[in-house]
C-alpha positions as CSV (number, residue, x, y, z in Angstrom):
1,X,0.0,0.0,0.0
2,X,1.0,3.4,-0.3
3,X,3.1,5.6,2.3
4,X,0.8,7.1,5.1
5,X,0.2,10.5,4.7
6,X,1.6,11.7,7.7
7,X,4.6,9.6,7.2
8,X,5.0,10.8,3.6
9,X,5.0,14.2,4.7
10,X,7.5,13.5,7.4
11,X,9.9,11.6,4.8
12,X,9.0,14.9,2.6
13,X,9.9,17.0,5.1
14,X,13.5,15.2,6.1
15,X,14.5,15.8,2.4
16,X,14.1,19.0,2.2
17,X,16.5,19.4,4.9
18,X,19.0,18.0,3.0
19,X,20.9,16.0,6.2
20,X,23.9,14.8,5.5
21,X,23.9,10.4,6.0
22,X,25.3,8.8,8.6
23,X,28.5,7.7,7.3
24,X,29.5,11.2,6.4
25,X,30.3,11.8,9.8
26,X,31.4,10.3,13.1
27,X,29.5,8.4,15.7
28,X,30.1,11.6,17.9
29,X,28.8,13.7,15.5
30,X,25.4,11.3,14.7
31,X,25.0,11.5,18.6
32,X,24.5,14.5,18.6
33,X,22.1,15.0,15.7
34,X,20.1,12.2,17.3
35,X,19.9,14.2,20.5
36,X,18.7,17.4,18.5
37,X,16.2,15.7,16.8
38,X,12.6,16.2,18.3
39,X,10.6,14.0,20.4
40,X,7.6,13.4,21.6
41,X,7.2,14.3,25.3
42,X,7.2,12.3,28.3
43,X,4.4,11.1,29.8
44,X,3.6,10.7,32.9
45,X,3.7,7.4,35.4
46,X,3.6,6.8,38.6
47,X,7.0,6.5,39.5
48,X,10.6,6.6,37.9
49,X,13.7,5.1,39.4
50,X,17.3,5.8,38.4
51,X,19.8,3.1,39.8
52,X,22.7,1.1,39.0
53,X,23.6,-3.2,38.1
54,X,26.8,-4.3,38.5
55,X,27.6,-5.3,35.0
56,X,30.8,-7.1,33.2
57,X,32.8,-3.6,33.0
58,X,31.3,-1.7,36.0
59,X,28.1,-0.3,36.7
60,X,25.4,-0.2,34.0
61,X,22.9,2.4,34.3
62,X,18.9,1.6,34.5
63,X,15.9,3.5,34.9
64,X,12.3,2.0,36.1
65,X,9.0,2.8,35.1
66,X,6.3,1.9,37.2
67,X,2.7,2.9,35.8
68,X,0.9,2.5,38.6
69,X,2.0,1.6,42.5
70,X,2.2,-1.8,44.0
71,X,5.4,-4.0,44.3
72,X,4.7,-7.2,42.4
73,X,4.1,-5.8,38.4
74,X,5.2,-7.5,35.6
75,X,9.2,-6.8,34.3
76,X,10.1,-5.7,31.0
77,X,13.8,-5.7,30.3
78,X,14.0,-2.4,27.4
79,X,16.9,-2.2,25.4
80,X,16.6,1.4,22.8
81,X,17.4,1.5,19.9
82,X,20.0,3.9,17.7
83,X,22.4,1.2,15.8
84,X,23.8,0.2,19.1
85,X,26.1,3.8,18.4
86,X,23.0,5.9,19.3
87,X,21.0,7.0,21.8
88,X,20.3,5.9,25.8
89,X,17.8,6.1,28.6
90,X,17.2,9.4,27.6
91,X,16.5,9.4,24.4
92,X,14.3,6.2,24.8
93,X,12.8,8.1,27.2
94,X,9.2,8.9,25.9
95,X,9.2,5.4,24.4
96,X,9.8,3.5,27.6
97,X,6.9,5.2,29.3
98,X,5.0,4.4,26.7
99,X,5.7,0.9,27.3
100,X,5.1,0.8,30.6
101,X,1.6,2.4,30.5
102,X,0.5,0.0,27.6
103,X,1.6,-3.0,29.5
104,X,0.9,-2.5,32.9
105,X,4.7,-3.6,33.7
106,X,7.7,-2.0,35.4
107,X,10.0,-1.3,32.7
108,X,13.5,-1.0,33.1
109,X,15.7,0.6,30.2
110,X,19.2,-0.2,30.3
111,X,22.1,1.8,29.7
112,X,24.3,-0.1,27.8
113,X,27.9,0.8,26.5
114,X,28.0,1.9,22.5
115,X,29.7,1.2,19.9
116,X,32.4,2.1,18.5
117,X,33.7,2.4,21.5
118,X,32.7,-0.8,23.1
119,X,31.9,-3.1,20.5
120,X,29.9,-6.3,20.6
121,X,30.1,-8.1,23.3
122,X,29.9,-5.5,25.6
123,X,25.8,-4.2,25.0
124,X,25.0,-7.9,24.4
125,X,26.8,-8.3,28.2
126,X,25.5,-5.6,29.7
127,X,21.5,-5.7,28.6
128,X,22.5,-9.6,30.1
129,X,23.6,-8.5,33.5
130,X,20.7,-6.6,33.6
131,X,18.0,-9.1,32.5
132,X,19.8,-11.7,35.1
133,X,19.6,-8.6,37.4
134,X,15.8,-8.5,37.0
135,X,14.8,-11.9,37.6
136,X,16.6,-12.0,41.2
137,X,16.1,-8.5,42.4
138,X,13.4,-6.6,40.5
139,X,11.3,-6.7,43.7
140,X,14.1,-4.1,44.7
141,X,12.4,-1.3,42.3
142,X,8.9,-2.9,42.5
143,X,8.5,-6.1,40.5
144,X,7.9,-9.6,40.4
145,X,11.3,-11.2,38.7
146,X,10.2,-14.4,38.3
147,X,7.0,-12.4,35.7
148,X,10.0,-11.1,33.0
149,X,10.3,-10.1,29.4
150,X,12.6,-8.1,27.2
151,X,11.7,-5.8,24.1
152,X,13.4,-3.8,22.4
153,X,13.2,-1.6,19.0
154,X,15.7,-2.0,15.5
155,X,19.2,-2.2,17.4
156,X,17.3,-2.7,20.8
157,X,15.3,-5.5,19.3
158,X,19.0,-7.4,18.1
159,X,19.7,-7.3,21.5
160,X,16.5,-8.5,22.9
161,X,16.7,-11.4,20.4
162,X,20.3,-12.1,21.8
163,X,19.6,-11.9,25.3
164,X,16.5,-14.4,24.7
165,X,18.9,-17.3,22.9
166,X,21.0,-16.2,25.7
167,X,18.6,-16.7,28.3
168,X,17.0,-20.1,26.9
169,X,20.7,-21.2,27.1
170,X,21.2,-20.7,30.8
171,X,17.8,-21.8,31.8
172,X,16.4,-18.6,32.5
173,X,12.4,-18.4,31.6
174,X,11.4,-15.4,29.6
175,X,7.3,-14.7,29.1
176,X,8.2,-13.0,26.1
177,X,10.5,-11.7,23.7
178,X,9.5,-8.2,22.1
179,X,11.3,-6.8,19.1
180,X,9.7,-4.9,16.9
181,X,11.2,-3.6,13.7
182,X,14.8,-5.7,14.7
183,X,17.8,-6.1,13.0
184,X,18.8,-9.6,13.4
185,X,20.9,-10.4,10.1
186,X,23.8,-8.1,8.3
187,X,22.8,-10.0,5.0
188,X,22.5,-7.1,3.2
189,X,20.5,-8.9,-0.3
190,X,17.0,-9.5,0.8
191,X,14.2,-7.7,-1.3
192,X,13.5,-5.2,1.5
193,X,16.9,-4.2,2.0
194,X,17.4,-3.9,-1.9
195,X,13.9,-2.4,-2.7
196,X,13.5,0.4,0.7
197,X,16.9,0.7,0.8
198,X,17.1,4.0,0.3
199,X,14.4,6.8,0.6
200,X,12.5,5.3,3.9
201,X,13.9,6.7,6.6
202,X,17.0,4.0,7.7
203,X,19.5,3.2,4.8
204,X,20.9,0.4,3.8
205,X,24.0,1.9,3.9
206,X,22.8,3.1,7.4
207,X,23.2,-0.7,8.3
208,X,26.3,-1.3,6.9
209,X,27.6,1.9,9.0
210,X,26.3,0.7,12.5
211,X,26.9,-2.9,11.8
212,X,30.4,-2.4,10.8
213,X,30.7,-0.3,14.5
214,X,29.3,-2.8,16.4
215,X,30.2,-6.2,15.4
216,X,33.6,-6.6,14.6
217,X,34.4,-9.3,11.4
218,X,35.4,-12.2,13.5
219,X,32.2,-12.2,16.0
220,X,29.9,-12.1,13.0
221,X,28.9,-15.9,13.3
222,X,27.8,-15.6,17.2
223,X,23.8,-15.9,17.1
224,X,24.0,-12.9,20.0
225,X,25.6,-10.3,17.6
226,X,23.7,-12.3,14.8
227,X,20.7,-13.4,15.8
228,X,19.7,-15.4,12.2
229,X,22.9,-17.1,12.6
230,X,21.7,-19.2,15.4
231,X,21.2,-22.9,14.3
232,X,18.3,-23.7,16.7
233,X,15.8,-21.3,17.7
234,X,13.6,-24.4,19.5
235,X,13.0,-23.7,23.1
236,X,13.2,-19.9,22.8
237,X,10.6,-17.6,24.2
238,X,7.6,-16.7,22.7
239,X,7.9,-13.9,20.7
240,X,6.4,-10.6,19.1
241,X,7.5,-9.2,16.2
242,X,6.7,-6.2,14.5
243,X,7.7,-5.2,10.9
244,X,7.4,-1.8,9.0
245,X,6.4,-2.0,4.8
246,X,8.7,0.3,4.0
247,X,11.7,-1.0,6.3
248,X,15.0,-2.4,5.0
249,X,14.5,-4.6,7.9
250,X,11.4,-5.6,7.2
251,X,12.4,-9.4,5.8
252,X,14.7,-10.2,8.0
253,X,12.7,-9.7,10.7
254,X,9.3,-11.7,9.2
255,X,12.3,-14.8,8.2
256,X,13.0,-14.7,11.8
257,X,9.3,-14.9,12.9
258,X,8.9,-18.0,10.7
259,X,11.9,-19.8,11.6
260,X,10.8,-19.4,15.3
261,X,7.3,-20.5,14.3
262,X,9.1,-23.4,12.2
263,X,11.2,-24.8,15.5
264,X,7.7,-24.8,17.5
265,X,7.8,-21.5,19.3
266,X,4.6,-19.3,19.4
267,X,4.9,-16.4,17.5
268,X,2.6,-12.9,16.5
269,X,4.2,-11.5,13.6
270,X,2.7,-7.9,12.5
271,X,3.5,-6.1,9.8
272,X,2.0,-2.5,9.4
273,X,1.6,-1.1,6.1
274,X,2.6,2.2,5.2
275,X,4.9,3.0,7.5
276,X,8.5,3.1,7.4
277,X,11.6,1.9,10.1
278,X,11.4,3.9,13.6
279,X,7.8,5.1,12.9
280,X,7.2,3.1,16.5
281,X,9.3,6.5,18.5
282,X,7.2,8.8,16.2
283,X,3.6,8.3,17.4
284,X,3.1,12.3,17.0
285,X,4.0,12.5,14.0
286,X,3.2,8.8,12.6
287,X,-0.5,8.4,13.7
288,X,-0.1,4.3,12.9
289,X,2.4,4.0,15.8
290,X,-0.5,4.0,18.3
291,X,-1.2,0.1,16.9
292,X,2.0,-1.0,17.5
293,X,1.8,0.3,21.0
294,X,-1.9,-1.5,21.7
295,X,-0.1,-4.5,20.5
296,X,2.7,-4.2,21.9
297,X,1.3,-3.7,25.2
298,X,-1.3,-6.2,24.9
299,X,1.2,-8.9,24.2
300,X,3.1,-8.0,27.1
301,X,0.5,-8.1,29.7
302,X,-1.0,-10.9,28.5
303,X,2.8,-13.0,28.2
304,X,3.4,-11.8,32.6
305,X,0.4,-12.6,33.3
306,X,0.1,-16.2,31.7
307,X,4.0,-16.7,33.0
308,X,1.7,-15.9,36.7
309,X,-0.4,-18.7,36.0
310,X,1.8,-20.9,34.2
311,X,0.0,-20.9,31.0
312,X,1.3,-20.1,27.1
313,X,2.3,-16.1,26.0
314,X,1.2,-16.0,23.0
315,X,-2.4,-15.9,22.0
C-alpha cells in the first residue's frame, strides 16, 4: 500500500533538509544529531527510578517505570534503539513510558555501553547482566522477577533477540521476547533491504555503518551479535514481532518470525503497512504508531500474566 500521509510528509519534510547520512560523519557527530532531533514528550507514570547493576565492565545504568504503585508488576527488560552507536535512557525516554503504561509492567531501560567504542560483546553483556539482574532483584524497584520479558526496537530488538537465545541457554524463563522492527541479520541482499533501501527513513548503507561499529568481522557468526545465525531457535521464548512495509529490515525480521514459528515457538508476527523503520518513537508524527503500542502492550500483559499462571504467552 501506499506511504501514510503523515509519514510521507515527514519523509517529505527530512528531504528537504538536506541531512547529511550517517556515514558522512562520526559516531560523535550522529549523537549529537540524534539528540537534537525532536521527540515526543514524556508522559507521565507513577513513578521513575534511576539506579545502578553491576555489570561485566562496571556499573550499567537503569531506569524504572512503574505505571501504577504496587510491588509485584510485571518486568520488561528495554533495550533502545540507535544502531547500538546511538541513543540511551534518555532518548528512549518517551518510548519506555510508553511501554510501561500499555503493559501495565515496570520497565527498566538499560544503559548499555555503545559502539564504536565498546563493540559487541559488551551491549549484548551488559543488557545480560541486567536481565539476570531482573529476575533475582526486580522486587528491589517494584516487581515480580520471576514475571520477566525483554523488548526492544531496531538495534534494541538485536539485542533482545540475543539476550532471549542467551537466556533459553542458561535456563532462565522469559514470558516474552518483544522486538519490533529488529535487526537480526547483516545480509545485506533480501528484497527489503534492496527495494527500501534508500528513501525510507533508515539506509541500507545506514546498516552497513552501524553494523560495521558494532560487530567486529570475526564475531559475525555468534547468534547474539547475529541473531539469524543461530542454528536452533527451538526452546526460545515466545515472541512478538513487528515489521514496517517500507523498512529495510522488514524481511529479516518476518524470516525470523517463521523460523521461530518453524522450531515450534509461538509467534505474532505484525506487519504494518505504510509506514516506514522507527515510525514506532514517532507516534506524534506517525499516527499508525498508536497500533504497534496496543499490540505491543497487549502482548506483554497478557505473556506476565500467563507466566503468573503458568500458562502459554502467546495468544
Amino acid at each position: 500500500m501506499p506511504l501514510d500521509a503523515d509519514v510521507a510528509e515527514v519523509l517529505a519534510e527530512m528531504r528537504a533538509l538536506d541531512v547529511a547520512p550517517l556515514r558522512a560523519g562520526t559516531p560523535q557527530q550522529a549523537r549529537r544529531g540524534y539528540d537534537r532531533a525532536p521527540k515526543p514528550p514524556p508522559e507521565p507514570v507513577a513513578r521513575v527510578v534511576d539506579a545502578t547493576v553491576a555489570g561485566p565492565a562496571g556499573d550499567v545504568a537503569i531506569r524504572a517505570y512503574a505505571p501504577s504503585d504496587g510491588d509485584d508488576l510485571g518486568v520488561v527488560a528495554f533495550f533502545h534503539g540507535g544502531g547500538w552507536v546511538l541513543s540511551g535512557i534518555d532518548g528512549h525516554d518517551s518510548l519506555a513510558r510508553r511501554f510501561a503504561l500499555r503493559s501495565g509492567a515496570l520497565v527498566v531501560s538499560v544503559e548499555y555501553r555503545l559502539a564504536p567504542e565498546h563493540p559487541f560483546p559488551a551491549a549484548h553483556d551488559d543488557c545480560w547482566a541486567v536481565t539476570e539482574w531482573l529476575a533475582d532483584h526486580a522486587h528491589e524497584l517494584g516487581g515480580d522477577g520471576p514475571r520477566l520479558a525483554v523488548a526492544g526496537d531496531s538495534a534494541g530488538g538485536n539485542l533482545a533477540a540475543g539476550v532471549a537465545l542467551r537466556a533459553r541457554d542458561a535456563g532462565l524463563d522469559l514470558a516474552l521476547q518483544c522486538l519490533v522492527y529488529p535487526c537480526l541479520d547483516d545480509d545485506a541482499t533480501r528484497p527489503s533491504m534492496v527495494d527500501h533501501g534508500e528513501g525510507s527513513f533508515l539506509t541500507a548503507a545506514d546498516m552497513s555503518w552501524f553494523w560495521s561499529r558494532y560487530v567486529p568481522d570475526e564475531h559475525r557468526h555468534d547468534p547474539r551479535a547475529v541473531p539469524m545465525r543461530a542454528p536452533d531457535l527451538a526452546g526460545l521464548a515466545p515472541a512478538l514481532v513487528q515489521t514496517a512495509e517500507y523498512d529495510p529490515l522488514r524481511d529479516e525480521g518476518e524470516e525470523y518470525a517463521r523460523r521461530l514459528r518453524e522450531a515450534g515457538v509461538e509467534v505474532t508476527a505484525t506487519r504494518y503497512d505504510g509506514v516506514v523503520h522507527g515510525f514506532a518513537s514517532r507516534w506524534t508524527t506517525m499516527s499508525r504508531a498508536e497500533l504497534a503500542h496496543d499490540e505491543a502492550g497487549d502482548a506483554l500483559r497478557r505473556a506476565l500474566r500467563r507466566s503468573e499462571l503458568g500458562g502459554s504467552a502467546v495468544g
